[in-house]
N, C-alpha and C positions, 0 to 999 in steps of 0.2 A: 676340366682342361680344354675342352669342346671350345665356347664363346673366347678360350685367350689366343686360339690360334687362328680366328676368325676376326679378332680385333687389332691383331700385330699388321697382317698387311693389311686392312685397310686403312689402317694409321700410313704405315707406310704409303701406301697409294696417293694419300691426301698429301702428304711430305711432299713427294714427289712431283704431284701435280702444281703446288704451293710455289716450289722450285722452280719447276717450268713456267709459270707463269712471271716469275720475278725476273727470267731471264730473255726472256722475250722483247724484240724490239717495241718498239713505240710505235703508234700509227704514224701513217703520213701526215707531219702539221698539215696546221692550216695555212695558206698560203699569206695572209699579213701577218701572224706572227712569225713564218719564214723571211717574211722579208728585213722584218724588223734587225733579227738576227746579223741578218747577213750585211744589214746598216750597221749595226753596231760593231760588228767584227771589220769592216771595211773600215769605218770609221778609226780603229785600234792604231793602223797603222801609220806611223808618221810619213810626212810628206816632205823632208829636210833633202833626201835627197840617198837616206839610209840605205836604201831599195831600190838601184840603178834600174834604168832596163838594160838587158843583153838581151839580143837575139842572133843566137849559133847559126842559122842557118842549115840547118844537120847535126847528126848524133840523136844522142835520146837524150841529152839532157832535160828533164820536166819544165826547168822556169820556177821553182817554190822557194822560197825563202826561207824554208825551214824544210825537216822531214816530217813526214805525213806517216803515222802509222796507225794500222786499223788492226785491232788485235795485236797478236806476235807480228804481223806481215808491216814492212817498210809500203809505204805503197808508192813512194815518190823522195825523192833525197832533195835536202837541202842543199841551194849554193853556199860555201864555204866565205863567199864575198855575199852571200845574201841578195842577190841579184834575183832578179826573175823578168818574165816576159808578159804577155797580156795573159792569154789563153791559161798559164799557169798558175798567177795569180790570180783569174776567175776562180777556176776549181779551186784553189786552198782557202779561199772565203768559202766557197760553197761546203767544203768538208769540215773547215771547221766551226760553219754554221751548224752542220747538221751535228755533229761533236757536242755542240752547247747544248741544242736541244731535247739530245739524249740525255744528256748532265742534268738539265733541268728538270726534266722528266724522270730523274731518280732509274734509269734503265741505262742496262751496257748498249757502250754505241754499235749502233747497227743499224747503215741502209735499210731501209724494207729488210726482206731475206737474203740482199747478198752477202756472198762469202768474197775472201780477198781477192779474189779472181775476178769475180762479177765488180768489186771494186776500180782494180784493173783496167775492167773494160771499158767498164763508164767512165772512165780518164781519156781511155784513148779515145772513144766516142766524142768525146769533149773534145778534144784538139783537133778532128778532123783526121781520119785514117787516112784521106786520101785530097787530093787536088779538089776533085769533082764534090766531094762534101761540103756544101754550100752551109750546111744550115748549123753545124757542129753542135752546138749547146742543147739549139731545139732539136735537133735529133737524138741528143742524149737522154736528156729530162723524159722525154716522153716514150723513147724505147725501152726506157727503166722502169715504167709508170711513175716518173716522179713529179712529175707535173704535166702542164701541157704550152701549146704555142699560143702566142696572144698576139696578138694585129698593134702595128706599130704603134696608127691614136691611142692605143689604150695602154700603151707601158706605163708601170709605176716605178716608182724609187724602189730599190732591189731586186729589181729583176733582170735577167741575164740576157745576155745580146750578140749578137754575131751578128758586124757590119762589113758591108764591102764601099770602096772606093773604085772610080772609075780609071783611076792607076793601076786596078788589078791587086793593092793590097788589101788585107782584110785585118779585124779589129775584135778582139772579146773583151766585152766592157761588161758594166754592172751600168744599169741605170740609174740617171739621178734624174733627170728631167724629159720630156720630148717636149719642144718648142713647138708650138703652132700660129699660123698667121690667123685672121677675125675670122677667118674661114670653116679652122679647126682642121687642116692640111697640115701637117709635119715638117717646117721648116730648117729645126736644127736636134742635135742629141747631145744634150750634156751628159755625162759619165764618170766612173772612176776607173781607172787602172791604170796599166802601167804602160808607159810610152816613151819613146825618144825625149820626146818635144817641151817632156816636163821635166826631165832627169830621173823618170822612175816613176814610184804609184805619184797619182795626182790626180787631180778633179782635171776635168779636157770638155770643150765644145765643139762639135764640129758640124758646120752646114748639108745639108740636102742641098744639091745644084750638081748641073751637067759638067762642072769644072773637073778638068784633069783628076786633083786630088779631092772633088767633092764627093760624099754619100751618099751612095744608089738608098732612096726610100724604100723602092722595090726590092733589096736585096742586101735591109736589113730588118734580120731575123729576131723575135725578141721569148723567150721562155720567160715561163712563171713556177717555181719549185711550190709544191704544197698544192691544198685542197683549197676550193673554195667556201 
C-alpha cells in the first residue's frame, strides 16, 4: 500500500503543475507580429462613417465602440451609438490585439500578470491622468513593461502615438506612415483613428510645421508594444 500513496500525489502534483502551466499567460509578443495584429484588427473596422467621433469633453465616458471585458471585469463600456474618440479607440485596437494573440496562442487572455485592476490602470495610463502627461501611450506601454519608446524616424505601421499640435490639442493615433524629406527628417504622419475631420475612424495625414494647427515633431511621442 506503501508505493500507492506515494504515487496518488505525485500524479496529483503533476495534474496540477500541467494546469498551471496551461493557464498561464503568454510571453510578451514580438513586436512585428504585435504590430501585425493590431493592422489587422484596425484594419476590421469600417471607415462609412459607422464610428463617429464624439468627444465629451468630461465625464468618464472611455470613447470604445464596444465593451472591453477582461475576465468577469467590464473594463470599459460601449457607446450605445458606437461612437468613440481617439485615445479610446487606440486602446480597444490595442486590447483587442492583445485578445487575438492570446487566442492564437491557445492561452486565457491575459496582459503579462495583470489583474483587472492593473488593466484599469493601463487605461488610464493611456489617456493621460493628467494635463501635464505629455507622452500618454509611451508612458503606458513601458510603465507595464509592454513595450518601449521609439524615436519618431523609426515608427512603423502599428505602432502607437501621442501627438501634439501647436494649438495646444493633442492626438492618439496608430501609425501608418512617417513622411520624410531626401534628408530623412519627419515631415508629415499618416495614421488611423478617430477624428472630426473624417467623421470617425479613418486613415488622416497631418504636417510637421510651426503652423498654428501643425505637429510639434518634438512632441510627438511614438510606442512600440512587444519584444524585439
Amino acid at each position: 500500500m506503501r508505493p500507492a500513496l506515494l504515487v496518488l500525489p505525485l500524479a496529483a502534483f503533476v495534474m496540477a503543475t500541467v494546469t498551471h502551466a496551461d493557464d498561464a499567460a503568454p510571453p510578451l509578443p514580438a513586436a512585428k507580429d504585435f504590430s501585425k495584429l493590431v493592422m489587422e484588427i484596425a484594419k476590421s473596422y469600417p471607415t462609412d462613417g459607422t464610428h463617429k467621433y464624439y468627444w465629451p469633453k468630461g465625464g468618464s465616458w472611455p470613447g470604445t465602440t464596444r465593451d472591453l471585458f477582461y475576465g468577469d471585469t467590464k473594463i470599459a463600456e460601449g457607446d450605445p451609438e458606437k461612437r468613440c474618440y481617439c485615445c479610446g479607440i487606440t486602446f480597444e485596437v490595442f486590447f483587442r490585439a492583445y485578445e487575438k494573440y492570446c487566442k492564437d496562442a491557445k492561452k486565457p487572455f491575459k496582459i503579462l500578470d495583470l489583474d483587472a485592476k492593473g488593466v484599469k490602470d493601463l487605461r488610464h495610463e493611456w489617456f493621460g491622468p493628467t494635463e501635464k502627461d505629455r507622452k500618454t501611450v509611451v508612458a503606458a506601454v513601458t510603465k507595464f513593461k509592454l513595450g518601449k519608446e521609439i524615436k519618431l524616424a523609426d515608427a512603423k505601421e502599428g505602432d502607437f502615438c501621442q501627438l501634439w499640435r501647436h494649438s495646444g490639442n493633442g492626438h492618439s493615433v496608430i501609425v501608418l506612415e512617417v513622411q520624410k524629406d531626401s534628408d530623412g527628417k519627419p515631415t508629415a504622419l499618416k495614421y488611423w483613428s478617430s477624428q472630426g475631420s473624417t467623421n470617425g475612424i479613418h486613415e488622416n495625414t497631418e504636417k510637421f510645421s510651426d503652423a498654428k494647427n501643425g505637429v510639434i515633431a518634438d512632441e510627438t511621442y511614438v510606442a512600440r508594444v512587444g519584444k524585439d
